[in-house]
C-alpha positions as CSV (number, residue, x, y, z in Angstrom):
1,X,2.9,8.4,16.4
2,X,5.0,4.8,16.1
3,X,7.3,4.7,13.2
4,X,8.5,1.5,11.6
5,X,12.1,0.1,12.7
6,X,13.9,1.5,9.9
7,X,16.4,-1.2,8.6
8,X,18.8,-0.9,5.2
9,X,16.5,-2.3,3.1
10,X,13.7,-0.5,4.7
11,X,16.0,2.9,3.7
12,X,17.1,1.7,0.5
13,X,13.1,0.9,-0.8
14,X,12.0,4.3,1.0
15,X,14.7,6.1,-1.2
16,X,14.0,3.8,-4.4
17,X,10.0,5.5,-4.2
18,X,11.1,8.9,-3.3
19,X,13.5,8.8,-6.2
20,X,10.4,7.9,-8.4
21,X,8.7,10.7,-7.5
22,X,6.9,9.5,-5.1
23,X,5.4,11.6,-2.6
24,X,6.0,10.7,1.4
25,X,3.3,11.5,3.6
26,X,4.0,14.3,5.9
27,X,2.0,12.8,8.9
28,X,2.5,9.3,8.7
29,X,6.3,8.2,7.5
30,X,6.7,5.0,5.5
31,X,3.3,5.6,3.5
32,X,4.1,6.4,-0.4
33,X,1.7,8.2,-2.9
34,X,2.3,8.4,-6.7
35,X,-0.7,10.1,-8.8
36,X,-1.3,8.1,-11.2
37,X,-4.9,9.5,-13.5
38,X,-7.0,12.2,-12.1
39,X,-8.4,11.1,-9.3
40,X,-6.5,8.4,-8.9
41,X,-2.8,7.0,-7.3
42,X,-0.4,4.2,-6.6
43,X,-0.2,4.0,-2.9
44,X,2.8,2.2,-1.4
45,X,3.2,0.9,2.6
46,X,6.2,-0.3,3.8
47,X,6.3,-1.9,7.2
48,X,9.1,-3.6,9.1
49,X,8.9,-6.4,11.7
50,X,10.8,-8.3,14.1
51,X,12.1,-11.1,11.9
52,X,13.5,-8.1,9.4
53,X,10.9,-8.6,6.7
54,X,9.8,-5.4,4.9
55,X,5.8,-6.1,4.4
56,X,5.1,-4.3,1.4
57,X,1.4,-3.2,1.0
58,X,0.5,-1.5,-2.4
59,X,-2.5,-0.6,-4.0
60,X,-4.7,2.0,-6.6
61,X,-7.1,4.1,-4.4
62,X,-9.3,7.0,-5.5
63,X,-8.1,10.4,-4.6
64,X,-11.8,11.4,-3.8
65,X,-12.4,9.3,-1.2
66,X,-11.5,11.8,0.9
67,X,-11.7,15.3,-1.1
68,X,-8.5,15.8,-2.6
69,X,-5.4,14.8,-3.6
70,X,-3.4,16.6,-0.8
71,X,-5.2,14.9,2.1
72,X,-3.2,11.9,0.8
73,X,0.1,13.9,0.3
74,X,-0.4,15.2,3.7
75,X,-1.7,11.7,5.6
76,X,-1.3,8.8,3.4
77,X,-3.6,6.4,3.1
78,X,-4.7,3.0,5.1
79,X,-4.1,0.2,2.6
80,X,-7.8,-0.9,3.5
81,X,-8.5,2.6,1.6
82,X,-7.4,1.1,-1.5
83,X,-9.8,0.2,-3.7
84,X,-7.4,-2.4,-5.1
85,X,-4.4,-3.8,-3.4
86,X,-2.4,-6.2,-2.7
87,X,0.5,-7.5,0.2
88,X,4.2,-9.4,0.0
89,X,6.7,-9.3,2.4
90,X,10.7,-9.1,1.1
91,X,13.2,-11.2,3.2
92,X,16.3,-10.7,1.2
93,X,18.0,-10.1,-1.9
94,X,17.0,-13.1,-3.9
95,X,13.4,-12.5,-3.3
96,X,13.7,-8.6,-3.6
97,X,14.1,-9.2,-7.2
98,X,10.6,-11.7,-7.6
99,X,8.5,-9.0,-5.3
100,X,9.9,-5.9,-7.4
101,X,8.5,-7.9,-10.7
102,X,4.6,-8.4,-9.2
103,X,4.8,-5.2,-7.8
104,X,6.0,-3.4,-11.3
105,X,3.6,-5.9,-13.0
106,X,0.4,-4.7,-10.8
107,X,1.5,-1.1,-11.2
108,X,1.8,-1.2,-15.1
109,X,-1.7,-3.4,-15.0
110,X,-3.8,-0.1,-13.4
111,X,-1.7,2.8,-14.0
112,X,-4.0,4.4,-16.8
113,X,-7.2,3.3,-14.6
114,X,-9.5,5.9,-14.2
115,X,-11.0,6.1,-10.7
116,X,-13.9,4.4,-12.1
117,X,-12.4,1.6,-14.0
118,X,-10.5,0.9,-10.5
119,X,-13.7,1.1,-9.0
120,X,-14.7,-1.7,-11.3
121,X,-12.2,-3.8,-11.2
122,X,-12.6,-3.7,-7.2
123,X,-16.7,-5.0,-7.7
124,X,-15.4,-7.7,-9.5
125,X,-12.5,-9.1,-6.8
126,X,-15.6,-8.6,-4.6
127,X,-17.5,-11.1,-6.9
128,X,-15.0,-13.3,-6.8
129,X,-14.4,-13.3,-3.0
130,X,-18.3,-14.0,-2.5
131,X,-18.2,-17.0,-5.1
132,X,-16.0,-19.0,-3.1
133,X,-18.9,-18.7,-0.2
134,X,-21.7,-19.3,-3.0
135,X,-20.1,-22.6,-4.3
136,X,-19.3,-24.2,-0.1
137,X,-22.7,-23.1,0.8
138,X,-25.2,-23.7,-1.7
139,X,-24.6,-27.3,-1.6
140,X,-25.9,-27.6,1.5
141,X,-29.3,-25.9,0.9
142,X,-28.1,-22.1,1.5
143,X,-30.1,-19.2,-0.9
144,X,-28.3,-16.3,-1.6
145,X,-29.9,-12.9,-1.2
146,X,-27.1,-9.9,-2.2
147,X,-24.2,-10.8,0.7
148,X,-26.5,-13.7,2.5
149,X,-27.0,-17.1,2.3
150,X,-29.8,-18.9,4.2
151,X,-31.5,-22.2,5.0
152,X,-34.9,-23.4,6.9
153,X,-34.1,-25.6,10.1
154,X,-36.5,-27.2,12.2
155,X,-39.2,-25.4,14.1
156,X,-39.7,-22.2,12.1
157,X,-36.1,-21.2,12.4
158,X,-33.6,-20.2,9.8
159,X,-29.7,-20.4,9.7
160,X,-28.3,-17.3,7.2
161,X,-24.3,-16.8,7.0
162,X,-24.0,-13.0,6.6
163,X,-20.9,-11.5,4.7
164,X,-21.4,-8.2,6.2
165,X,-19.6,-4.8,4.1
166,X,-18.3,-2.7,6.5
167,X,-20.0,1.1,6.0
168,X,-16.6,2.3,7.2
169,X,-13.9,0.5,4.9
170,X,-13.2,-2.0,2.9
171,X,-13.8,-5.1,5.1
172,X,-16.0,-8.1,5.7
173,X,-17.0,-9.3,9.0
174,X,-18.8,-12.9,8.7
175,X,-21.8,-13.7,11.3
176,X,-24.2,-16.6,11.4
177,X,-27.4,-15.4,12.8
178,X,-30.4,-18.4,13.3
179,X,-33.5,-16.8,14.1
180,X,-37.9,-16.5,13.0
181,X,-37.9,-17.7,8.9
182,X,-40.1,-15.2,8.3
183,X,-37.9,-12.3,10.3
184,X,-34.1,-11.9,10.0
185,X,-34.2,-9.6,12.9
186,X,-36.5,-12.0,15.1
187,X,-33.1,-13.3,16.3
188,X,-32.2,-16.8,18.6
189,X,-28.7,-16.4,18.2
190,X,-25.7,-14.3,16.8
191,X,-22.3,-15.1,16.3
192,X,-19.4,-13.5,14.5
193,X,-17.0,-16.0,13.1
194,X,-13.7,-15.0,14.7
195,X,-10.0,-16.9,14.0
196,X,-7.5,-16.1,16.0
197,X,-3.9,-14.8,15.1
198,X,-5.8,-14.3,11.2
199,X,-6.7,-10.8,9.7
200,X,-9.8,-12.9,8.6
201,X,-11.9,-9.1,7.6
202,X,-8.7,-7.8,5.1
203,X,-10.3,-10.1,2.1
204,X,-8.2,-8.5,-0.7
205,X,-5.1,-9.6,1.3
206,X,-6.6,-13.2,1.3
207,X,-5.5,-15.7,-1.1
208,X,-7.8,-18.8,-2.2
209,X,-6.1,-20.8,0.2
210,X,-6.7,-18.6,3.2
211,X,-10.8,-17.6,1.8
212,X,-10.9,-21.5,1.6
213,X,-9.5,-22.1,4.8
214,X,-11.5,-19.6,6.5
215,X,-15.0,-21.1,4.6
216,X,-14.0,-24.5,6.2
217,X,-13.6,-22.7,9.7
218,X,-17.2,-21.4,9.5
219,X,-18.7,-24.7,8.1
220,X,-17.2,-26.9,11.2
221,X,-17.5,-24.4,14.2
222,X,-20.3,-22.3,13.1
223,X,-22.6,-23.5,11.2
224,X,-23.1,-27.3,10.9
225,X,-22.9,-27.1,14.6
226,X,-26.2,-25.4,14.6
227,X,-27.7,-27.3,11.4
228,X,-26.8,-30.6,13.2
């Protein structure tokens, strides 16, 4: 197993969450876990890297994702387990005090969640997420069926853009499939949109900027490439 390089601050936050009661996972050091409802707990990540930047990731998860509460005591939790999370990255002092804010903010904004309000709140990030696609692509003829959005082309073809769930976490993977109008699976072509150096599937940990950039991406090598 690969531990984070511990640094001071790296120490000094480790001690700050273990001092509020914060649990440590046996197997897998630097991941936090605070119960929080039934069913439910604050789940804290800290990472260093090479530049000396503690990468915070936080989030609410539900404890029944996988059985029980002491699975997560025991092994953590991947922050794409959390139903609801976020990421910042602490540099130094000055903005140690700014990250601690959002991050007590965030926490006093779901603490008293019930597993099934998180669960909610998580459907509608994911609503939001999928706007940003709806309002780029419906201007250019795109109809949107659940998490896909197609258009005819020429000779009884048809160009969809796929925002595809994984069934094993919490990610998106993007393809642009052209194939028969009257069969999806009657496929030409098949291409997943891929940016390199960008954790492009993550989308909770995307801002509008990045979701933006990443629509513009797909537009230019993608898919007007193939409407064109």
């Amino acid at each position: 197993m690969t531990h984070p390089q511990k640094s001071e601050r790296y120490i000094k936050y480790s001690e700050i969450l273990v001092s509020n009661s914060f649990s440590e996972a046996k197997q897998k050091e630097g991941h936090f876990f605070l119960r929080t409802m039934e069913q439910a707990a604050f789940v804290v990540n800290l990472e260093n890297d090479e530049e000396g930047c503690v990468t915070i990731l936080y989030g609410f998860t539900s404890t029944s994702y996988m059985g029980n509460e002491e699975w997560f005591v025991e092994h953590g939790s991947d922050i794409a387990d959390c139903q609801v999370r976020n990421i910042l990255c602490v540099w130094d002092e000055e903005s140690e005090v700014n990250e601690r804010t959002i991050i007590s903010d965030f926490y006093e904004q779901y603490k008293n969640h019930t597993k099934e309000e998180i669960l909610a709140v998580k459907k509608e990030r994911q609503k939001e997420f999928l706007a940003h696609f709806a309002h780029a692509l419906k201007p250019l003829g795109f109809k949107k069926k659940g998490t896909k959005w197609t258009r005819a082309l020429d000779n009884g073809r048809a160009l969809t853009f796929d925002a595809q769930k994984s069934a094993f976490s919490d990610q998106y993977y993007f393809n642009v499939i052209v194939h028969e109008a009257s069969n999806v699976y009657a496929r030409y072509s098949y291409e997943r949109v891929v940016m390199y150096g960008s954790d492009i599937y993550n989308w909770q940990l995307m801002t509008s900027e990045q979701i933006e950039n990443l629509i513009q991406y797909a537009l230019k090598n993608y898919i007007e490439p193939k409407i064109n």
